[in-house]
C-alpha positions in Angstrom: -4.8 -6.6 -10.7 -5.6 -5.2 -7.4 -3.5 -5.5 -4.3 -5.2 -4.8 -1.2 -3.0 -4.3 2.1 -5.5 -5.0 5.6 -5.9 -4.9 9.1 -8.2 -7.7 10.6 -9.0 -7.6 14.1 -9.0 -11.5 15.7 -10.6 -13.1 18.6 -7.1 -14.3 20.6 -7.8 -17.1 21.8 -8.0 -18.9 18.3 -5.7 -17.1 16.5 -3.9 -20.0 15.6 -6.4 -21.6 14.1 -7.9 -18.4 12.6 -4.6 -17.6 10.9 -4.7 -21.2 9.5 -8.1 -20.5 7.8 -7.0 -17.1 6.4 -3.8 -18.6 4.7 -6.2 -21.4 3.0 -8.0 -18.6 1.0 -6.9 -18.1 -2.2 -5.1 -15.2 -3.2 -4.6 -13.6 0.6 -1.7 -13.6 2.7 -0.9 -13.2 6.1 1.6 -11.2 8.1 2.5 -10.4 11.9 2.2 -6.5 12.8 2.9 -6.8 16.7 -0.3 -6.6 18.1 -2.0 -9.7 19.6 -5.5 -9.1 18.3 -4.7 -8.2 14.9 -3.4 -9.7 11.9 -1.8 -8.0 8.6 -3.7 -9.5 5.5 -2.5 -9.0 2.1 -5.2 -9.6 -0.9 -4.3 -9.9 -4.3 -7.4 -10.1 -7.1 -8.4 -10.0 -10.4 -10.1 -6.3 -9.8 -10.9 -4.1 -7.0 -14.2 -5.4 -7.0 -12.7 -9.1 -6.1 -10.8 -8.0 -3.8 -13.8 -6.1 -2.1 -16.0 -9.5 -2.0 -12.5 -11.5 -1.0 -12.0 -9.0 2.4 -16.3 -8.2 2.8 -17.4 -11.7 2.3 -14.9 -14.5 2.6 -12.4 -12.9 5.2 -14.8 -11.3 7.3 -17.0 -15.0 7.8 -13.8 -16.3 8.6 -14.0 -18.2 12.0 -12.0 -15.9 14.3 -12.3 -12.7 12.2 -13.8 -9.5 13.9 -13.5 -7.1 11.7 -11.3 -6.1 8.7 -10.3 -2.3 7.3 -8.6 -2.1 4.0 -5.0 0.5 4.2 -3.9 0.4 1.2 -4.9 -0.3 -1.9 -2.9 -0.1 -5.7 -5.1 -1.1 -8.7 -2.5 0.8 -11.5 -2.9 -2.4 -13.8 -6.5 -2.2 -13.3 -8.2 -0.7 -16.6 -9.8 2.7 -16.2 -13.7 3.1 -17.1 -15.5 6.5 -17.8 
């Protein structure tokens, strides 16, 4: 499993309604971090690669969404490949 920890920048004006459609995707999660514009988002996937196409495809079409940049990322359960 991957667990991927985000910042996404929001247009402010509809962040209400832009929060609504991030909570609606599966496997993401919100959270406040102080700042107006932004939004924490926490995505938790299958595999790094999920989690990639979850934040490069489904977040960042997202109505409201601006931009999003991964901070932290913890794949330990995530099977190693040579």
């Amino acid at each position: 499993m991957a667990i991927v920890g985000a910042f996404a920048r929001i247009e402010s004006n509809i962040a209400s309604s832009c929060q609504s459609a991030l909570e609606e995707i599966a496997g993401v999660s919100i959270f406040d971090i102080k700042d107006p514009d932004k939004l924490g988002v926490l995505v938790e996937a299958e595999s790094l690669n999920q989690a990639h196409s979850t934040i490069t495809t489904t977040i960042r079409n997202t109505p409201g969404v601006l931009g999003v940049w991964p901070v932290y990322v913890n794949t330990e359960d995530e099977p190693v490949h040579d």
